[in-house]
C-alpha positions as CSV (number, residue, x, y, z in Angstrom):
1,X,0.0,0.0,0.0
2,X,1.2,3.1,-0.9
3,X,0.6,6.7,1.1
4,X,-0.8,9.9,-0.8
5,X,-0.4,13.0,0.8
6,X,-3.6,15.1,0.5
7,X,-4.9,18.6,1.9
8,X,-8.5,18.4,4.0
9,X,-10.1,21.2,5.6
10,X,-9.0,19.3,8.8
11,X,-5.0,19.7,7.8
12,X,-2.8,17.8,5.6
13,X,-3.6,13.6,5.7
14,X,-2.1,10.7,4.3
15,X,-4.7,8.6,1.6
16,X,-3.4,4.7,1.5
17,X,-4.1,4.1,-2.0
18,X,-3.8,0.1,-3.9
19,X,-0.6,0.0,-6.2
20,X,-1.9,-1.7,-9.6
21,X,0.5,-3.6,-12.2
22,X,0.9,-1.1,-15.1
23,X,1.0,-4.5,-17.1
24,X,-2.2,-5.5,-15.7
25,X,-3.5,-1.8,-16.5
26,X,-2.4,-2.0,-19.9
27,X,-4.1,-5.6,-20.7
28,X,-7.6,-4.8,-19.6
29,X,-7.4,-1.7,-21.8
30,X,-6.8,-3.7,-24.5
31,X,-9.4,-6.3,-24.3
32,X,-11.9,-3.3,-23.5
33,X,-15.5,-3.9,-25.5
34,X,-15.5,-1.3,-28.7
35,X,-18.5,-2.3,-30.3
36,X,-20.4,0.3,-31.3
37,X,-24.4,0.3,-32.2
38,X,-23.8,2.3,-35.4
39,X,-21.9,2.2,-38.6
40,X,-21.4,5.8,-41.2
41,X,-22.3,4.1,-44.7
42,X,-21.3,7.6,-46.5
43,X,-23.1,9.0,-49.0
44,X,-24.0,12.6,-49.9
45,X,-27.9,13.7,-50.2
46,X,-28.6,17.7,-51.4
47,X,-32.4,19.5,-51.6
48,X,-32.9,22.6,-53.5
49,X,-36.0,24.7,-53.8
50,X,-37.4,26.5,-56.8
51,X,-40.2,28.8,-57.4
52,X,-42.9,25.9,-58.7
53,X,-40.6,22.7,-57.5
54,X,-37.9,21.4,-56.0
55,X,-35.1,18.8,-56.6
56,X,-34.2,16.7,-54.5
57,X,-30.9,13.7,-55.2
58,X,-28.5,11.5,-53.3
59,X,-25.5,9.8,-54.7
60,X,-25.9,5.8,-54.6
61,X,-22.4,4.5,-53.2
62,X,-22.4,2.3,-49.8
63,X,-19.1,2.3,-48.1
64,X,-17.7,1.7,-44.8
65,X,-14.2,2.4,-43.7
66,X,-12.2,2.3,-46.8
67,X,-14.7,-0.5,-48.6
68,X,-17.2,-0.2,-51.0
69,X,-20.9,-2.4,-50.2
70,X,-22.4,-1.4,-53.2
71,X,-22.3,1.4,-56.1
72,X,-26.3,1.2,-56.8
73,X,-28.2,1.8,-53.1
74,X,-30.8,4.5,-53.5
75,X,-30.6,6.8,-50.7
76,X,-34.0,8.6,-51.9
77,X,-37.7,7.8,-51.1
78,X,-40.7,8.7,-52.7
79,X,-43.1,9.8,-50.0
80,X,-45.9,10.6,-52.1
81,X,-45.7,12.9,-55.8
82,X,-45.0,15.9,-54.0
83,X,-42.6,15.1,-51.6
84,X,-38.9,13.1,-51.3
85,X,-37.3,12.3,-48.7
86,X,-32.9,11.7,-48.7
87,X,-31.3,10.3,-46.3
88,X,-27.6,9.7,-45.5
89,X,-25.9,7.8,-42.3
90,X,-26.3,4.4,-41.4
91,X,-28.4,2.1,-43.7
92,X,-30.1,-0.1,-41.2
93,X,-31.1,3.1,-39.4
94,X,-32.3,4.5,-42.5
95,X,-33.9,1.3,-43.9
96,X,-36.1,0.9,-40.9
97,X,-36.5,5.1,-41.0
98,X,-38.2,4.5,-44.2
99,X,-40.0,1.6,-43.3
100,X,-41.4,3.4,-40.0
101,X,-42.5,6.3,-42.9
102,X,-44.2,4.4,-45.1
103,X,-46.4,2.7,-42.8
104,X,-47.3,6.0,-41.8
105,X,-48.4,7.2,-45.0
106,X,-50.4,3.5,-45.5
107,X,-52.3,3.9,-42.4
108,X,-53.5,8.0,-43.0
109,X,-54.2,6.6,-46.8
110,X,-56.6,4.2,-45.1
111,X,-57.6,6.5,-42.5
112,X,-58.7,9.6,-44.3
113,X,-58.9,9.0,-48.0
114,X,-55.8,11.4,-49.4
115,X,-52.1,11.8,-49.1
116,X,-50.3,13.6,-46.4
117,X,-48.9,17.2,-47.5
118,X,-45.5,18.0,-47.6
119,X,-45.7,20.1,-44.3
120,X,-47.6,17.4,-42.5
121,X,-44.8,14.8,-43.3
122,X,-42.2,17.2,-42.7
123,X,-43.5,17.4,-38.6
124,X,-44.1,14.1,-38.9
125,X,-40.6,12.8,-39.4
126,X,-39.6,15.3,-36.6
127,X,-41.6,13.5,-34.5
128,X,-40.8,10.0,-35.3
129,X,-36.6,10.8,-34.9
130,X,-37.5,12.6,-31.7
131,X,-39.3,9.5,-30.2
132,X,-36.2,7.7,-31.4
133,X,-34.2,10.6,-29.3
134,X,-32.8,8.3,-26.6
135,X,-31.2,6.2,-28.8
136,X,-31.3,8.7,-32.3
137,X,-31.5,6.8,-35.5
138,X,-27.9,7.3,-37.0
139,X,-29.7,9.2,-39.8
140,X,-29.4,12.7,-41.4
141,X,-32.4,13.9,-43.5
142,X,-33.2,16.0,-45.9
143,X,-37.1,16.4,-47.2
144,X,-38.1,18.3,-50.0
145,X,-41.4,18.8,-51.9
146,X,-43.9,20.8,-52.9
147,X,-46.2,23.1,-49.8
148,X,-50.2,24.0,-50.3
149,X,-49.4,27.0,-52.5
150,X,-47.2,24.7,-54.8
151,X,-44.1,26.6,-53.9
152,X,-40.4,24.5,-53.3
153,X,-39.6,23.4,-49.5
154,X,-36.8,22.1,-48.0
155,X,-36.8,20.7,-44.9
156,X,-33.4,20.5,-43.3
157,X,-33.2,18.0,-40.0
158,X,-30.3,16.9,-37.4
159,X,-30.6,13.1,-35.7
160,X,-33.3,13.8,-33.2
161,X,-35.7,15.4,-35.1
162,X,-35.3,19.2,-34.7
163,X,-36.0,21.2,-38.2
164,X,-36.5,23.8,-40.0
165,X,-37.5,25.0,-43.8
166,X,-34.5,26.2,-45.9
167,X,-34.3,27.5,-49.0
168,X,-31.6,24.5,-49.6
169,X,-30.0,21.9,-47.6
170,X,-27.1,18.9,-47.7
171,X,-26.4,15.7,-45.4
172,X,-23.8,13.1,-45.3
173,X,-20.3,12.7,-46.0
174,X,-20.1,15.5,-48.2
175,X,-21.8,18.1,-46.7
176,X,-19.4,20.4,-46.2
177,X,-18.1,20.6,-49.3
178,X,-22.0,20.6,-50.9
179,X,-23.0,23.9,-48.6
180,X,-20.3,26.6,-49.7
181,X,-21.3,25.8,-53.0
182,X,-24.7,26.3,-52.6
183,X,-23.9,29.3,-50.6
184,X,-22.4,31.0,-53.3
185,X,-24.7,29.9,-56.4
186,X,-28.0,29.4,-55.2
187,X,-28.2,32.1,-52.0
188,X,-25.6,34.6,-53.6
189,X,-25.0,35.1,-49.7
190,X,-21.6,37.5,-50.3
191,X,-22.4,38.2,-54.1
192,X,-23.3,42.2,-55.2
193,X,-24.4,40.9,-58.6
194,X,-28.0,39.6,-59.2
195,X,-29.2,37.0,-58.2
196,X,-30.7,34.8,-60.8
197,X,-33.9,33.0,-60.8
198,X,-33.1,29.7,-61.3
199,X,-35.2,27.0,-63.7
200,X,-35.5,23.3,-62.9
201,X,-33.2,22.4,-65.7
202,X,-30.4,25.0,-64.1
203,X,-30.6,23.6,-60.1
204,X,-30.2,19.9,-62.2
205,X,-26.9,21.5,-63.7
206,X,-25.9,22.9,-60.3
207,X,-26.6,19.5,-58.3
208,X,-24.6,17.6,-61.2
209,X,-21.4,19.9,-61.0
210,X,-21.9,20.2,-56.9
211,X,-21.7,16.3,-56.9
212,X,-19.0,16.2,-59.1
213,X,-17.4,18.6,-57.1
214,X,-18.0,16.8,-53.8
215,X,-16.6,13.6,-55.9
216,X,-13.3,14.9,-56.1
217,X,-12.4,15.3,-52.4
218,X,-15.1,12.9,-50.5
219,X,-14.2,9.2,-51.3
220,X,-17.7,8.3,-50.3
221,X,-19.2,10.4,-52.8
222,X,-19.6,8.7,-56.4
223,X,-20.6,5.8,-58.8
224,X,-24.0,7.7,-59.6
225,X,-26.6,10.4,-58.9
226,X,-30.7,9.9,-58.5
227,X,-31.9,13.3,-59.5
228,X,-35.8,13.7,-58.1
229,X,-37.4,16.4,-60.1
230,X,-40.5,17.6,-58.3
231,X,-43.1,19.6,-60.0
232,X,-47.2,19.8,-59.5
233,X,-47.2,16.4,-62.5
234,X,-45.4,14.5,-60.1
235,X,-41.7,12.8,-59.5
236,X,-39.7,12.6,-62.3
237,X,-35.9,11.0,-61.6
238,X,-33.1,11.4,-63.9
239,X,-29.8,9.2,-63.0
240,X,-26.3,10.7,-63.7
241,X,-23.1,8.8,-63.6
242,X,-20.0,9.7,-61.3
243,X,-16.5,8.5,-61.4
244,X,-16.5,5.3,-59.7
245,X,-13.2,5.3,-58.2
């Protein structure tokens, strides 16, 4: 036993403290448990909204660590025609996400006769990753779609549910190369010429070049795109190829 001087508000005291094997020390941090409940699948998602629509796309690779699962999973969902939902992070998260979403939409189908609105689904996926809050779904959102006056909305959300509507929004591994971007060519936030108004066909340009752009630096990113086009006719996708390095 070794002694440990210490100060008390009674005066200085000695503290016997156990003298431990470093060795032993050193072996029990070794063998310590590092399992961990989630797993980042990459992936890049991006909404953007226009004046009468709004695109929404997500890249299709499936990595983890320095491996690549798959170069053809869709991270986009079709909620209803006016409204997509993208979603990047871990795929069993956002597989049973989805899931959770679409039996949703079944039962108010059943239940009153129409399909829920863009703004409806938008609180409702708030409250589904807030009930999840405890132990989040490992999954970052993006939902975009048309509102009640037929105008573009984005819906931007972090793991637990809290949102807001944005004029644009990115998730996933390449995030922070996607946002600058947008920054400068969609929001002209530092820009003192004018600011464009942008058609469909343009924001599908944009999301191609901010893709490729992400593509270069993000090994994540890549293989293809899944461009949703949303206007009051419906969903119309478009796929784009990336380098599939």
């Amino acid at each position: 036993m070794a002694q440990l001087p210490m100060w008390t508000s009674e005066g200085p005291a000695l503290v016997k403290t156990m003298e431990v094997e470093s060795e032993s020390v050193s072996n029990a941090a070794m063998q310590a448990p590092r399992w961990s409940p989630y797993d980042f699948n990459g992936g890049t998602t991006i909404a953007i909204a226009g004046e009468d629509f709004c695109v929404v796309a997500g890249d299709t690779r499936l990595s983890t660590g320095y491996s690549i699962l798959s170069r053809n999973v869709s991270k986009l969902l079709k909620l209803s025609d006016q409204t997509v939902l993208a979603s990047a992070g871990c795929l069993a998260d956002i597989t049973q996400l989805h899931q959770r979403l679409q039996a949703h939409m079944q039962f108010y189908r059943q239940r009153h006769g129409g399909i829920m609105g863009t703004t409806s689904m938008a609180q409702l996926l708030s409250n589904t990753l807030y009930g999840r809050r405890f132990f989040p779904c490992y999954a970052f959102n993006v939902l975009g779609g048309l509102d009640a006056e037929g105008k573009g909305a984005v819906y931007s959300y972090d793991a637990i549910g809290s949102f807001e509507r944005v004029p644009y929004s990115a998730s996933g591994s390449g995030q922070s190369l996607m946002i600058p971007l947008l920054d400068n060519l969609v929001q002209f936030k530092t820009r003192t010429d004018p600011k464009p108004v942008l058609a469909a066909t343009d924001v599908v340009s944009l999301v191609k070049d901010a893709f490729i752009t992400a593509g270069e630096r993000d090994i994540y990113t890549g293989d293809q795109i899944e461009i949703a086009v949303i206007t009051s006719e419906g969903v119309a996708v478009e796929v784009f190829a990336l380098k599939a390095d």
